[in-house]
N, C-alpha and C positions, 0 to 999 in steps of 0.2 A: 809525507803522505798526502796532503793536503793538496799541496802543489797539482801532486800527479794527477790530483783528481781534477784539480779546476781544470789542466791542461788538456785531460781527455777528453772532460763537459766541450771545451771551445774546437778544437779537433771536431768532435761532431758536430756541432751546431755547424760548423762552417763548411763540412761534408754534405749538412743538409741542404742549404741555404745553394752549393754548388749546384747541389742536382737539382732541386726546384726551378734553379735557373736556367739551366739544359731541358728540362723539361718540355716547356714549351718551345724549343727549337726543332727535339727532334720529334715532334706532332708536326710540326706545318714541313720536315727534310718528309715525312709518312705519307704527306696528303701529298706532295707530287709523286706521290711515286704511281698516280693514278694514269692509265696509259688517256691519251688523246681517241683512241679507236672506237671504243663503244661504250654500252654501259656493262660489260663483264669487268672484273679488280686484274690488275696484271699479276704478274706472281711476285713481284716488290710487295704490293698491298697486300697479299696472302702472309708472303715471312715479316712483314709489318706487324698484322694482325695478330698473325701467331708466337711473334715473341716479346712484343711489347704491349699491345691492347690487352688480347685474352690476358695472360697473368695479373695485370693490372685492375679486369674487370673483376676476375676471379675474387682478388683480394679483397675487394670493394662491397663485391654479393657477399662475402666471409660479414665483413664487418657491419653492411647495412641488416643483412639477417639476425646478427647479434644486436644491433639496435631497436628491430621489431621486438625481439624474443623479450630483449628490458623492457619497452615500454609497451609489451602487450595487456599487462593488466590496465593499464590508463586508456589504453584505445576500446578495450573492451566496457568499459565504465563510458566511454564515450562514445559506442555506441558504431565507430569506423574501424574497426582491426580485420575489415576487409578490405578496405581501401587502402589500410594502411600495408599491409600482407601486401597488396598487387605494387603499392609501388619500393613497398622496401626490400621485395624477395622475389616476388614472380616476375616483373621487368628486367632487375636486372641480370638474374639466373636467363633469364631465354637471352635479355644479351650478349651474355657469357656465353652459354654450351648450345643453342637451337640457329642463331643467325647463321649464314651461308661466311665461309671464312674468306675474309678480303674487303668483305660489304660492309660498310661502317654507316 
């Protein structure tokens, strides 16, 4: 039983460590997909956006929000849990769901 477990822990870890490293390839395959013509996103940068950025931003406001929501009694004794608010919740939420889709 032991085994199975250690071999699942290294299975992941090494799934992880895969994708981390794809990662950052396919951000800079996203940024050419920006056409040469103007300053409008082409429709690459669009289905870019839409199926790699946004869910990722998504997940990101999940988790930054949940980090305000922890450390809001310490912001509030300190006096910034507005500041803290704009940059752990309101920046990245309008990144997420208000920006124009394509525009990064």
């Amino acid at each position: 039983m032991h085994s199975i477990t250690k071999k699942l822990v290294s299975y992941l870890v090494a799934g992880v460590l895969t994708l981390s490293l794809a990662l950052p390839m396919s951000a800079s395959a996203a940024m050419g997909l920006y056409n040469d013509y103007g300053d409008e996103p082409s429709g690459g940068m669009m289905l870019a956006d839409a199926l790699m950025v946004r869910p990722g931003m998504f997940v990101g406001t999940v988790g930054t929000t949940i980090v305000y929501l922890v450390t809001l009694p310490l912001s509030l004794l300190g006096g910034n849990a507005g500041e803290a608010g704009r940059l752990l919740v309101k920046e990245p939420a309008a990144y997420t769901f208000v920006r124009p889709l394509g525009e990064f």
